[in-house]
C-alpha positions as a printed NumPy array, in Angstrom:
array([[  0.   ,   0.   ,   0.   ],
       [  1.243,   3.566,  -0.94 ],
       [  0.351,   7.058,   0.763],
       [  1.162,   9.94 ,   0.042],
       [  2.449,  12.667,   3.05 ],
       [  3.315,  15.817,   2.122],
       [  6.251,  17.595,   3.805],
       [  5.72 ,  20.287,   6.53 ],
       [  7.428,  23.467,   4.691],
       [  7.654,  23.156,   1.323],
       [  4.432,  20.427,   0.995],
       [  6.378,  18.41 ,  -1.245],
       [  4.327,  15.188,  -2.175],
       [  6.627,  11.94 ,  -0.324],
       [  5.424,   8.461,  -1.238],
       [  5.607,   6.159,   2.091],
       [  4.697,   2.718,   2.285],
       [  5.207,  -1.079,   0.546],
       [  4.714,   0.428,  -3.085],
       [  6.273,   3.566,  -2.323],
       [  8.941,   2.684,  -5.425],
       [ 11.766,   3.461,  -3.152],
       [ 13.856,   2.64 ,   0.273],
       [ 11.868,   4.169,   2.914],
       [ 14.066,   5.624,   6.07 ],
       [ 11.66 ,   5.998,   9.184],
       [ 12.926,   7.497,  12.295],
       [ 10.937,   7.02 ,  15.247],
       [ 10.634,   8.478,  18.91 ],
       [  9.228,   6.646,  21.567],
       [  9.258,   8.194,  25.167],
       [  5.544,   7.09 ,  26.351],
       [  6.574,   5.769,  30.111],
       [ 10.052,   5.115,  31.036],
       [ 12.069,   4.34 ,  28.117],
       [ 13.772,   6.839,  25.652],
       [ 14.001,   5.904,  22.556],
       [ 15.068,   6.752,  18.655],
       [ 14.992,   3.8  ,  16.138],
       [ 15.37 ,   4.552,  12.43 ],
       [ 13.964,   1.46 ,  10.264],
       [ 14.134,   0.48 ,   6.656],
       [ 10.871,  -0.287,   4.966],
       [  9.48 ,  -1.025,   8.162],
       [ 11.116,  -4.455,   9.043],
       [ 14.804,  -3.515,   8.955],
       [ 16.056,  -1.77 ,  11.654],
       [ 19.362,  -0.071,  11.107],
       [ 19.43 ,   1.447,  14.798],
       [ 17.676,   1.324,  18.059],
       [ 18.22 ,   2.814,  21.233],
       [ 17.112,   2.966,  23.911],
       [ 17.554,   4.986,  26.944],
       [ 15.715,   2.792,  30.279],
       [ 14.875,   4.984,  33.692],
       [ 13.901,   1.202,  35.56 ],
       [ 17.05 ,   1.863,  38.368],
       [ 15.645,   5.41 ,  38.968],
       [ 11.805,   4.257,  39.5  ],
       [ 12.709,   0.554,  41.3  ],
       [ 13.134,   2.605,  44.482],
       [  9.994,   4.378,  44.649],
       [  7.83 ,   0.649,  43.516],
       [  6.925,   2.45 ,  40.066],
       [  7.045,   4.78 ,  37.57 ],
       [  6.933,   8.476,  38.88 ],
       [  5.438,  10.62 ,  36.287],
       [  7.256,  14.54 ,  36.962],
       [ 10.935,  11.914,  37.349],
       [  9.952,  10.2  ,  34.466],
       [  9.587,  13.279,  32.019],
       [ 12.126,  15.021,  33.417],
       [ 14.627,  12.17 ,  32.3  ],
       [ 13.366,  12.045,  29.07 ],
       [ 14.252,  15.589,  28.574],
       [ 17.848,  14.832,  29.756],
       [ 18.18 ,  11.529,  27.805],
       [ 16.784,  12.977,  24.368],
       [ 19.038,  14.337,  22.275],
       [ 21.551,  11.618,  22.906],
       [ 19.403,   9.125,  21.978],
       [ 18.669,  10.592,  18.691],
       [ 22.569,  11.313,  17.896],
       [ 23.564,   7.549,  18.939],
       [ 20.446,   6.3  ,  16.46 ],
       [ 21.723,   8.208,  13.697],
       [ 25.237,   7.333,  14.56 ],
       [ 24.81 ,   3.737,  14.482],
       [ 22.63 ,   3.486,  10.833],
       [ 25.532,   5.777,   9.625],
       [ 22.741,   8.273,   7.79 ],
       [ 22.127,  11.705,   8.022],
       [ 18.986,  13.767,   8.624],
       [ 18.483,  14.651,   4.916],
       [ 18.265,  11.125,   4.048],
       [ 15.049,  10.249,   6.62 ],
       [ 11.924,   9.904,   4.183],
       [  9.612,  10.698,   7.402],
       [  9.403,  11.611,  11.134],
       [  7.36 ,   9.541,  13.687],
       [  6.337,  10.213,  17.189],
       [  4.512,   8.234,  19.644],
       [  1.179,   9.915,  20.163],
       [ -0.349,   7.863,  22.989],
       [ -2.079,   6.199,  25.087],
       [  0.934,   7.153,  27.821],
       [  2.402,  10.007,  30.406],
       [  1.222,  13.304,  29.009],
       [  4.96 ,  14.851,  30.092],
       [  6.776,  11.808,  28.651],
       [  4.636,  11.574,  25.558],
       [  5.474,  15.222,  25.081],
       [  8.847,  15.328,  25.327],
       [  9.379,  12.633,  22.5  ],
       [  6.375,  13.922,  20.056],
       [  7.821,  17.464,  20.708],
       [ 11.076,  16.221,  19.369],
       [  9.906,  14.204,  16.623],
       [  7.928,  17.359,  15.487],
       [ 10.788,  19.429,  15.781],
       [ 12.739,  17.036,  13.639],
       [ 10.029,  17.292,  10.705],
       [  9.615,  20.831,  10.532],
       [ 13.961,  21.584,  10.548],
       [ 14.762,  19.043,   7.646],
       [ 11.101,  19.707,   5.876],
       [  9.554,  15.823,   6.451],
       [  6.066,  14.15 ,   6.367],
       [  5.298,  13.908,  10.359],
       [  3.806,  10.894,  11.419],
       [  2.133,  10.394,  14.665],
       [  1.712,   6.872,  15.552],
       [ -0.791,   5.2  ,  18.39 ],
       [  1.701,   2.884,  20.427],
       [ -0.688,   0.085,  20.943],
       [ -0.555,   0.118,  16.896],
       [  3.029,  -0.075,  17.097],
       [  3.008,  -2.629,  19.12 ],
       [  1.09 ,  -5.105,  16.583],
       [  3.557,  -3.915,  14.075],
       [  6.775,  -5.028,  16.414],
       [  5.777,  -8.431,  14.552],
       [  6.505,  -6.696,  10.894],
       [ 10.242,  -6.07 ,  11.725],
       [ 13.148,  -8.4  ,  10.858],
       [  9.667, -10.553,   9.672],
       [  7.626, -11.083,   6.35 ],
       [  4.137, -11.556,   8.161],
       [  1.421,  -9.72 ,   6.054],
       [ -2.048,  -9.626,   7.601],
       [ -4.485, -11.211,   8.128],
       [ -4.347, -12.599,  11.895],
       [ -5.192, -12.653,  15.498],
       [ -3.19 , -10.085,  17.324],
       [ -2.88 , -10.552,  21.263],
       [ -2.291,  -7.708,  22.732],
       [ -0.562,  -7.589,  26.608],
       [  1.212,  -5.188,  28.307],
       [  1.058,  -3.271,  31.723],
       [ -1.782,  -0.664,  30.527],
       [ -3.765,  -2.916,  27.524],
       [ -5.015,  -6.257,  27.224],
       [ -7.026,  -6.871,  24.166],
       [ -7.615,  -9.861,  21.666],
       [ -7.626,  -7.652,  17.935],
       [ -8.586,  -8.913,  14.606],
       [ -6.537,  -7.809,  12.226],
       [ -7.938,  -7.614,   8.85 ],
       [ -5.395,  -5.674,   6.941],
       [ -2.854,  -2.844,   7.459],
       [ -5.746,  -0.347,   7.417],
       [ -8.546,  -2.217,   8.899],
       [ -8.189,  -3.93 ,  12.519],
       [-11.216,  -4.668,  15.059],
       [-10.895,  -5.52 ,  18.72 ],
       [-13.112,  -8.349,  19.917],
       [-12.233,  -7.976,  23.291],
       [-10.344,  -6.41 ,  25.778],
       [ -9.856,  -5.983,  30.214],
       [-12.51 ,  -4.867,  31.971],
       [-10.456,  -3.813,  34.838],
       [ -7.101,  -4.919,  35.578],
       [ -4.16 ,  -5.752,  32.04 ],
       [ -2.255,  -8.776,  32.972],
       [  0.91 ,  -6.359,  32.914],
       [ -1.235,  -4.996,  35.83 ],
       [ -1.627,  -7.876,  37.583],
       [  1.597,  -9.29 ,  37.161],
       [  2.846,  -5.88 ,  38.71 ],
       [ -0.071,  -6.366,  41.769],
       [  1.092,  -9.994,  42.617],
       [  4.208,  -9.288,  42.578],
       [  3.954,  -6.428,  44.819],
       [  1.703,  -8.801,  47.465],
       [  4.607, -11.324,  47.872],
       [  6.966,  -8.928,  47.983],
       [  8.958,  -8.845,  45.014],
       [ 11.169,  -5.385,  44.129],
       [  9.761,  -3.604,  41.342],
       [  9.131,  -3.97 ,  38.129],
       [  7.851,  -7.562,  39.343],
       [  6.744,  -9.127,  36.546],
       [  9.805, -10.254,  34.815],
       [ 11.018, -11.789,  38.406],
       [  7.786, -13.407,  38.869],
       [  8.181, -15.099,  35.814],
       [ 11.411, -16.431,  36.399],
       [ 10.426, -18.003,  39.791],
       [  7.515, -19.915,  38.342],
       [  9.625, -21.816,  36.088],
       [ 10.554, -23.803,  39.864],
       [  7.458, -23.938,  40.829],
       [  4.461, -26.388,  40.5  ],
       [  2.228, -24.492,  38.158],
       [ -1.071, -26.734,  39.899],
       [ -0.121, -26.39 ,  43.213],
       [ -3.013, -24.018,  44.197],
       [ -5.934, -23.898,  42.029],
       [ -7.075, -20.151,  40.857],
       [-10.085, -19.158,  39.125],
       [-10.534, -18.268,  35.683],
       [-12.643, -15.373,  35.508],
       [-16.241, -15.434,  33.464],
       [-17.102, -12.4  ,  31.597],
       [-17.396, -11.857,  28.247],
       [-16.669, -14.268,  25.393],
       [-13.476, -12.406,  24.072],
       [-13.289,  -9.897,  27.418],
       [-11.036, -10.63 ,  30.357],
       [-11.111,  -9.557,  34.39 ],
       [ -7.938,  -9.988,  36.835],
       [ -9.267,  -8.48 ,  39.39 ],
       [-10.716, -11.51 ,  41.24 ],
       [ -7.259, -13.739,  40.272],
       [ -5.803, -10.973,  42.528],
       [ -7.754, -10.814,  45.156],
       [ -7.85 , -14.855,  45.234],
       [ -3.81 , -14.512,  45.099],
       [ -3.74 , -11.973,  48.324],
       [ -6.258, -14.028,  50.309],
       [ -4.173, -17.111,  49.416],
       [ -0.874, -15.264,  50.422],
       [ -2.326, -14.188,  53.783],
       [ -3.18 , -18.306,  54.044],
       [ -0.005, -19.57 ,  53.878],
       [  2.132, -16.355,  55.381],
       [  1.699, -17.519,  58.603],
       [  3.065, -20.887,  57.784],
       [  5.781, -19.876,  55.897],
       [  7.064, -17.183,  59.412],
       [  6.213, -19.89 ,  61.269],
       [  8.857, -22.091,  59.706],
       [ 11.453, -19.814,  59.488],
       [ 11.428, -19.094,  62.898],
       [ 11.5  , -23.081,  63.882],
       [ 14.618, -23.22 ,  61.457],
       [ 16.012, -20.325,  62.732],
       [ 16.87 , -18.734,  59.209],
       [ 17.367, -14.973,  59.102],
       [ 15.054, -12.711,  56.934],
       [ 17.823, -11.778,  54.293],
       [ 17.755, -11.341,  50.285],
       [ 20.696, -13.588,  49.26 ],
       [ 21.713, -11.284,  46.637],
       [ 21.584,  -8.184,  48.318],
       [ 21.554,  -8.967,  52.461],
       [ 18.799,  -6.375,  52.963],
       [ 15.571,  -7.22 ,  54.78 ],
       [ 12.636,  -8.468,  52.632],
       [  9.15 ,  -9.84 ,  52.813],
       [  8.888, -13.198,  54.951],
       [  7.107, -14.684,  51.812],
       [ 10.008, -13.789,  49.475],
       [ 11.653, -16.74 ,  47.347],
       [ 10.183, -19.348,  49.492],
       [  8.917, -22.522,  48.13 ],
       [  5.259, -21.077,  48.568],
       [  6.342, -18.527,  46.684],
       [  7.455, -20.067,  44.005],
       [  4.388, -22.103,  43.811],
       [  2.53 , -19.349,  44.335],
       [  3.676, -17.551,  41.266],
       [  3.254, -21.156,  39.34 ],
       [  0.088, -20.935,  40.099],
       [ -0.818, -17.465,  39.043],
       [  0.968, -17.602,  35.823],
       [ -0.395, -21.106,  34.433],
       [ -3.976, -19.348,  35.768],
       [ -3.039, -16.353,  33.522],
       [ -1.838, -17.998,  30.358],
       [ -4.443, -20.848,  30.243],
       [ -6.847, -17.481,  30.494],
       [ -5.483, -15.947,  27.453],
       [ -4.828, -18.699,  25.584],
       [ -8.404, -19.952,  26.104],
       [ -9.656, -16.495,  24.459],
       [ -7.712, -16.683,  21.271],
       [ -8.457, -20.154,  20.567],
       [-11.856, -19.222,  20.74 ],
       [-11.472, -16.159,  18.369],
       [ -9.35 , -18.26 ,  16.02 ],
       [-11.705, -20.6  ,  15.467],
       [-14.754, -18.446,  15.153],
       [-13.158, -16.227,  13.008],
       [-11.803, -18.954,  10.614],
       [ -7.33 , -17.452,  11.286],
       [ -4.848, -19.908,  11.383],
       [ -2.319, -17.047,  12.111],
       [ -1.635, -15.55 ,  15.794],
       [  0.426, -12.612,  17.059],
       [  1.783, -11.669,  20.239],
       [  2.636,  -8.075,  21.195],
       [  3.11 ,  -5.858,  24.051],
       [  5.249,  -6.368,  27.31 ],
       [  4.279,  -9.126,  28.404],
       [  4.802, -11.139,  25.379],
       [  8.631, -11.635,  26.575],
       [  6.778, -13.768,  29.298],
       [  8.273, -17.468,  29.174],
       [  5.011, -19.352,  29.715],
       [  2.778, -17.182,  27.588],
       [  4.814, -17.801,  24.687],
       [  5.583, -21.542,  25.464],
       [  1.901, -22.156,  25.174],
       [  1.13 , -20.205,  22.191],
       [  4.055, -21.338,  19.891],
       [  2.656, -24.933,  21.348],
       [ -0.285, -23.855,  18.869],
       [  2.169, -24.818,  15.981],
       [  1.606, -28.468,  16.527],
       [ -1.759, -27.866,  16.041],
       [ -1.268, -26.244,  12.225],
       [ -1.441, -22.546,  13.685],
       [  0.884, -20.035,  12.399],
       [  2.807, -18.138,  15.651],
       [  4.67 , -15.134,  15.766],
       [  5.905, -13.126,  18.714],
       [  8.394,  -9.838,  18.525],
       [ 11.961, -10.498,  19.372],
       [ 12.742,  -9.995,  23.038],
       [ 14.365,  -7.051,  22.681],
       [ 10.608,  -5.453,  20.636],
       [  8.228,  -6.172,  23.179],
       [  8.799,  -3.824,  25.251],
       [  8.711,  -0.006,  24.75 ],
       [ 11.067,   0.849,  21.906],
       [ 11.249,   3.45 ,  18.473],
       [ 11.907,   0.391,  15.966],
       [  8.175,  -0.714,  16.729],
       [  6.801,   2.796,  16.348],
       [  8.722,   3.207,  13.233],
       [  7.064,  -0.242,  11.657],
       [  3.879,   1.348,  12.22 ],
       [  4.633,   4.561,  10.526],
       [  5.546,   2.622,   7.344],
       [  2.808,  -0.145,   7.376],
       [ -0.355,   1.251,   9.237],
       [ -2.778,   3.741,   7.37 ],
       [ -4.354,   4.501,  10.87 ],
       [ -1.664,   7.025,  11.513],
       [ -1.742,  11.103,  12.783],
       [ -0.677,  13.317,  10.49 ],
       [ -1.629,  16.955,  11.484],
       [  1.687,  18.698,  13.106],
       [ -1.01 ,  19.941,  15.218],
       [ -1.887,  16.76 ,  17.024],
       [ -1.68 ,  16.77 ,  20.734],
       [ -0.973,  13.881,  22.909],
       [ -3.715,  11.652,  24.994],
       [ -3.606,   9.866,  28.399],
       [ -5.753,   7.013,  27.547],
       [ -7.291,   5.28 ,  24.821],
       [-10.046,   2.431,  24.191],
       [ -9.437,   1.038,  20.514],
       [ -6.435,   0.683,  18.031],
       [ -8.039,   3.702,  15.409],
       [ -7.993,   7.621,  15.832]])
């Protein structure tokens, strides 16, 4: 598919897309939560650079992500980022066919900072702008370093989102279902926090589970909707479990006499930390999670008549999740999941996007947005 953008001074028709005729040279901006980044990306699956600049040490010692910190390291971290992408695809500014900027959903001072620079970028060296929805870009991670074409189920997870999208074409996507309440990012981050795991939990909670015995305590599976999902009540049944077997587990270190210690740091922690409870208890919670989602698509697969699934967002780099979905393969579905390194926040994703989706921002003007429901404008 070809569009046609026209640059911000001089208005200069620029073809941009798959029959554009020509190499196209995204650079992209990313700075939506904690991570600064600048990505510039060939044709939207080759990515020549990607950096990114992570704040996770700064926020780990308040338990999350401080907004006014977060911007304000953005604003330090920007203009490196951009020199290092450009340094490492070894191309100048002239030779960028288009601009692209995260939009939202996100922080409205991190979102700003990188849009604001992206902008900025357009207007010097006379550019199409592109403003680009992240939970697009996300779907598009798939596109780079790839050749999957639509159509397909996407999965969508990550600490804000959780939706189950069909995916009809570059330029026309539908979401059958999404959270009512809590995204599994979410609860990942809420679990972790009750069995007191340091922040960002999620990734640690999914490395303990891979000890533990994933049917050791029996959570439910929420009913709602046929494509919808709810975590609340898996959380609450995880915190009224963990107050359960607390006791026993204090109890027990006490009659061994072991001291309350982190082994790889010596500080004080949570009596339930890294204890074989724990471990099962985060078992427990994650095969509870994954059977959940993989449950949903399977249903949308089928009644949609795809043989072709997606993963995106976050919590796609989660072990189990994607040990049960590429399991799908044996059963003649076609899996694909971003590289490690693309599921989580980064400019190479929001690049993809700019180059394959038609569901893009293109007004200079456009201003940035907290919170969104669906995939479109």
């Amino acid at each position: 598919m070809k569009r046609i953008k026209k640059t911000l001074f001089s208005e200069k028709p620029i073809n941009i897309g798959e029959n554009s005729g020509y190499d196209n040279y995204i650079m992209a901006i990313e700075s939506s939560c904690d991570e600064t980044a600048c990505s510039i990306v060939k044709n939207g699956r080759e990515v020549l650079s990607n950096v990114v600049a992570s704040q996770i040490k700064t926020h780990a010692k308040y338990g999350g992500v401080i907004p006014e910190i977060a911007a304000r390291e953005h604003l330090e971290a920007i203009n490196i980022v951009i020199e290092e992408a450009f340094e490492q695809a070894h191309i100048k500014p002239q030779d960028i066919t288009a601009f692209a900027g995260t939009v939202g959903p996100g922080l409205v001072g991190s979102l700003l900072v990188g849009l604001n620079a992206a902008k900025t970028l357009s207007l010097i060296y006379d550019k199409p702008f592109i403003g680009v929805n992240h939970l697009n870009a996300h779907v598009c991670a798939n596109y780079i370093d790839t050749d999957l074409k639509p159509p397909f189920i996407a999965l969508l997870i990550s600490g804000g989102h959780t939706q189950i999208i069909e995916v009809k074409s570059h330029s026309e996507q539908n979401i059958l279902g999404e959270t009512i309440d809590d995204a599994v990012g979410e609860a990942y981050d809420k679990v972790a926090r009750l069995i007191g795991l340091p922040y960002p939990g999620g990734p640690l909670l999914d490395k303990l589970a891979k000890d533990g015995n994933r049917f050791a305590y029996k959570l439910p599976i929420s009913k709602v909707g046929e494509y919808d999902f709810s975590f609340s009540g898996l959380k609450t049944a995880v915190l009224r479990l963990v107050q359960s077997l607390e006791g026993e587990e204090v109890k027990s270190k006490k009659e061994k006499g072991k001291s309350n210690q982190d082994p790889q740091n010596h500080s004080p922690v949570h009596p339930f930390t890294y204890s074989p409870y724990t471990i099962n208890v985060c078992a427990s919670f994650q095969e509870t999670v994954s059977e959940t989602l993989l449950i949903k698509v399977k249903s949308a697969l089928k009644e949609k008549g795809y043989n072709q699934i997606v993963l995106a967002g976050g919590v796609a780099a989660n072990s189990e999740i994607r040990r049960k979905f590429f399991e799908l393969e044996n059963q003649g579905y076609k899996v694909n999941a971003p590289a490690m390194k693309y599921c989580t926040d980064n400019a190479a994703m929001v690049a993809s996007c700019a180059y394959f989706s038609t569901n893009t921002f293109d007004d200079v003007d456009v201003e940035v947005f907290s919170r969104v429901k669906g995939l479109k404008k």
